[in-house]
C-alpha positions in Angstrom: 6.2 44.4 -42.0 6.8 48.3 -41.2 9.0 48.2 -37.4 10.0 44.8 -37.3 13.3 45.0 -37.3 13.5 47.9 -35.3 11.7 45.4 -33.0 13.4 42.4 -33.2 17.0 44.7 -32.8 15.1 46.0 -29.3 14.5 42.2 -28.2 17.5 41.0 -28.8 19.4 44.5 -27.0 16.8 43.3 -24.0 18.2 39.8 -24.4 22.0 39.9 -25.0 23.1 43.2 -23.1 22.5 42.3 -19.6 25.0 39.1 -20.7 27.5 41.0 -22.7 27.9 43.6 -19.6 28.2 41.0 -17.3 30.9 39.3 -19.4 32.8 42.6 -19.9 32.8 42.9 -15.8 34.3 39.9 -15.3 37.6 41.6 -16.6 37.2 44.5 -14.3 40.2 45.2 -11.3 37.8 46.3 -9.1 35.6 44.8 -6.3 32.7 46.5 -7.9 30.3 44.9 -10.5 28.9 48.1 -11.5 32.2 50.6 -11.9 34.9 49.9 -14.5 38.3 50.3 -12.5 40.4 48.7 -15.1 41.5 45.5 -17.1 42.3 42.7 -15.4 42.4 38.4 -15.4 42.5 39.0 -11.3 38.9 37.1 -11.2 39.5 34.4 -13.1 42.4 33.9 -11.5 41.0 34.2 -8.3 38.0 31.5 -9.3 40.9 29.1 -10.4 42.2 29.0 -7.4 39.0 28.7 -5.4 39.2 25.5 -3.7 35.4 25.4 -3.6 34.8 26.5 -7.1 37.1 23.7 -8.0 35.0 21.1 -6.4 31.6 22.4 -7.8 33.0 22.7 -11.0 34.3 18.7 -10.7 30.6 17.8 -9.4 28.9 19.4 -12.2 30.7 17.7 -15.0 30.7 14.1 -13.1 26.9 14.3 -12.6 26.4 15.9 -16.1 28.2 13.2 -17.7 26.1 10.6 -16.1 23.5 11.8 -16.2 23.5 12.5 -20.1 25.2 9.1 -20.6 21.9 7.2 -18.7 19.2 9.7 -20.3 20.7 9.0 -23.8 20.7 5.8 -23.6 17.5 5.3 -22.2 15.9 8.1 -25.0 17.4 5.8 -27.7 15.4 3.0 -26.4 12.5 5.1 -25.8 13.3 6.1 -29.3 13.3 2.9 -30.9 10.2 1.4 -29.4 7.9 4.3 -30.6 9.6 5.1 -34.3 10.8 1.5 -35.6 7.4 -0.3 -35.2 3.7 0.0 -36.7 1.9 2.7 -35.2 -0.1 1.0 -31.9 -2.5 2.0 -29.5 -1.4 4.4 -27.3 1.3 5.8 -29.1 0.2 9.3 -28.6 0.2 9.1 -24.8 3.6 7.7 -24.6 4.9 10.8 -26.7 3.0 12.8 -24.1 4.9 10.6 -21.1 8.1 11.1 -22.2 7.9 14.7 -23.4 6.2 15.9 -20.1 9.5 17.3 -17.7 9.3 19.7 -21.0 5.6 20.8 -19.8 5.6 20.8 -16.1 7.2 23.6 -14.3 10.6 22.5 -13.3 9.6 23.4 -9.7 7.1 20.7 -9.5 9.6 17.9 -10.6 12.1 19.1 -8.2 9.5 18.8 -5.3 8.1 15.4 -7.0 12.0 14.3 -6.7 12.5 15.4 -3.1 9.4 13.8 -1.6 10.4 10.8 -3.7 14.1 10.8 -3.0 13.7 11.3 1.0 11.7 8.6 1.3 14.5 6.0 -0.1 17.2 8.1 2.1 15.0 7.5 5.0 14.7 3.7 4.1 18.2 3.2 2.8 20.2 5.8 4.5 22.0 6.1 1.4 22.9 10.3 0.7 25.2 10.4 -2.4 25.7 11.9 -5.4 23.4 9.0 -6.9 20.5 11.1 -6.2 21.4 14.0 -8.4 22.4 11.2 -11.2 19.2 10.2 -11.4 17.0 13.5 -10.8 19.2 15.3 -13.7 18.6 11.6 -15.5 15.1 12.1 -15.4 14.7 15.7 -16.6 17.0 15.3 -19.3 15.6 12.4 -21.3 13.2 14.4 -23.4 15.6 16.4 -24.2 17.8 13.6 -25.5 15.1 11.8 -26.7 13.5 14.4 -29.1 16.5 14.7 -31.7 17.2 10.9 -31.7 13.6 10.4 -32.4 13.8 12.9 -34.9 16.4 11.7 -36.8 14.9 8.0 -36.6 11.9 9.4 -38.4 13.7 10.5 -41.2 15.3 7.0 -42.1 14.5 4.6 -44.7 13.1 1.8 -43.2 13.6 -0.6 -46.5 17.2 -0.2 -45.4 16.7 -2.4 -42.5 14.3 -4.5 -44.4 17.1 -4.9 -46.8 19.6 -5.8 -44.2 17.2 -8.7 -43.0 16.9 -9.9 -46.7 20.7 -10.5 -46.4 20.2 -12.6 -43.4 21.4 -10.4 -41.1 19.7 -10.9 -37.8 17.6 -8.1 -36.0 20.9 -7.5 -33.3 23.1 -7.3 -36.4 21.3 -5.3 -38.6 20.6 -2.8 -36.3 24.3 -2.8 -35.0 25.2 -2.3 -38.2 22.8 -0.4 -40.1 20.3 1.6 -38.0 22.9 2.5 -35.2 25.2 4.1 -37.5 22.8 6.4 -38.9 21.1 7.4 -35.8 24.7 8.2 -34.4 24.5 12.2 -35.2 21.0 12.4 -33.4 22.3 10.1 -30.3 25.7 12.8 -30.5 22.9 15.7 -31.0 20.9 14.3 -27.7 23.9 13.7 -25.4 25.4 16.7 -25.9 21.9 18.3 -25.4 21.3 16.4 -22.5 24.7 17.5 -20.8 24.6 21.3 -21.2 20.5 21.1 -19.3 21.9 18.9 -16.8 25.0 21.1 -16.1 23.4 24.5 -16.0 20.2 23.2 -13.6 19.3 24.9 -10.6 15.8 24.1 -9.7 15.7 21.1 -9.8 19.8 20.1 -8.1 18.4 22.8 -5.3 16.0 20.2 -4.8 17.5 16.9 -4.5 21.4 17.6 -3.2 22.0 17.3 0.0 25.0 19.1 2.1 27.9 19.3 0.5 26.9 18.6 -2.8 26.8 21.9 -4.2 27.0 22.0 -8.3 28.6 24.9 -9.8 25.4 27.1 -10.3 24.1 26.6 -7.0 27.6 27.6 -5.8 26.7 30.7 -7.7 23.7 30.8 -6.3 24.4 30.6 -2.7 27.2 33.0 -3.0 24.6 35.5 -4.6 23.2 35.5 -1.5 25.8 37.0 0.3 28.1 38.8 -1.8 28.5 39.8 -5.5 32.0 39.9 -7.2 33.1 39.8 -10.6 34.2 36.6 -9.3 30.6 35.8 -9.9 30.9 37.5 -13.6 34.2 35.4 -14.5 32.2 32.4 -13.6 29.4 32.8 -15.5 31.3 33.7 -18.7 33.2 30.3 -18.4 29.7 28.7 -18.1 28.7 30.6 -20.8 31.2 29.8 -23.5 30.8 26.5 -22.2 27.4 26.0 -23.0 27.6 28.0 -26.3 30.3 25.4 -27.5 28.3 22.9 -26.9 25.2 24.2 -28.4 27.1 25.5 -31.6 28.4 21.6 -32.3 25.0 20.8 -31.2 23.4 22.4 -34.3 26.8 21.4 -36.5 25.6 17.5 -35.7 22.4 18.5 -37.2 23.6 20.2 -39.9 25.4 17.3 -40.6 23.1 14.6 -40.1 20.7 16.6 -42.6 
């Protein structure tokens, strides 16, 4: 069609520049994040050795990790209950249940969790990191659960008929058969799971309580007050970060096609 690439170039200047100018200030000397005063590693530098920055950046990837580990695990079953049996009453609604932290506005589950969540401090007086384990558990199960369901959908189920035919029992023959060919989705899901849960805001804003600052809503907070290309240097390392993890993200796929 006449102009579409001359608008698709424009949306994806809109896009990326804002990212690429930001990643080409966190090299600047300067204090400034608008004037180039030089080349420099000063910032990144500066973030390694930021006791605080240190500490987020530990938090993140301990509640990222769990919280990826639980909501794969718990998509897989999901997973299995609504792809490896005869289609059943209801089946549509559960699809719906799952899949809805993808519809709502992440806002909403972020209040849902804190209404919920200070409830049980109040009862349990409990106020640890088990909290934001369980929120980021919560958000990020569709997310794991949608390629590990897609990737169920696409196997042969005579294979695990065939696998009972040998006498294998269903524990074994899904050990055996069915797990190792879902392993590229459950790969595809974790790995999804982990980059939502380590670059949330909303909803860790939410739930944390003092002290329990993850790396973006370090970022956040110190966006509020000041902004160095500090900030920049940051953001970069989050954002190769999360375009690693992406990029094997579709190379599992790939794969597993």
């Amino acid at each position: 069609m006449p102009g579409f690439v001359a608008i698709a170039i424009a949306t994806f200047l809109v896009l990326y520049a804002p990212i690429v100018t930001l990643v080409i200030y966190s090299f600047n000397s300067g204090m400034s994040v608008a004037m180039w005063e030089g080349f420099s590693w000063r910032w990144y530098q500066a973030a390694m050795q930021n006791q605080q920055i240190q500490d987020a950046a530990l938090r993140s990837v301990i509640v990222a990790t769990f919280a990826s580990v639980f909501a794969t695990v718990l998509a897989t079953m999901a997973a299995l209950g609504t792809t490896r049996v005869r289609p059943f009453r209801g089946q549509t609604a559960i699809y719906a249940l799952i899949n809805q932290p993808l519809m709502v506005p992440e806002i909403v589950t972020g209040v849902a969790l804190l209404i919920v969540f200070a409830t049980v401090k109040q009862a349990t007086g409990y106020s640890g990191l088990g909290y934001l384990v369980l929120a980021h558990t919560a958000f990020c199960i569709p997310f794991a659960y949608l390629p590990i369901r897609a990737r169920l959908e696409g196997l042969d189920r005579s294979l695990e008929t065939a696998a009972a035919d040998l006498y294998a029992t269903p524990w074994r023959a899904f050990r055996r058969v069915t797990l190792p060919l879902m392993m590229p989705g459950i790969v595809a899901g974790a790995m999804l799971a982990f980059v939502i849960s380590l670059d949330d805001v909303v909803i860790t804003e939410f739930v944390k309580s003092a002290g329990q600052d993850t790396l973006p809503t370090y970022m956040l907070g110190q966006l509020r007050r000041a902004v160095t290309p500090e900030i920049n240097a940051i953001s970069t390392v989050l954002l190769f970060i999360s375009v690693a993890i992406v990029s094997a993200f579709f190379v599992v796929n790939r794969k597993k096609a």
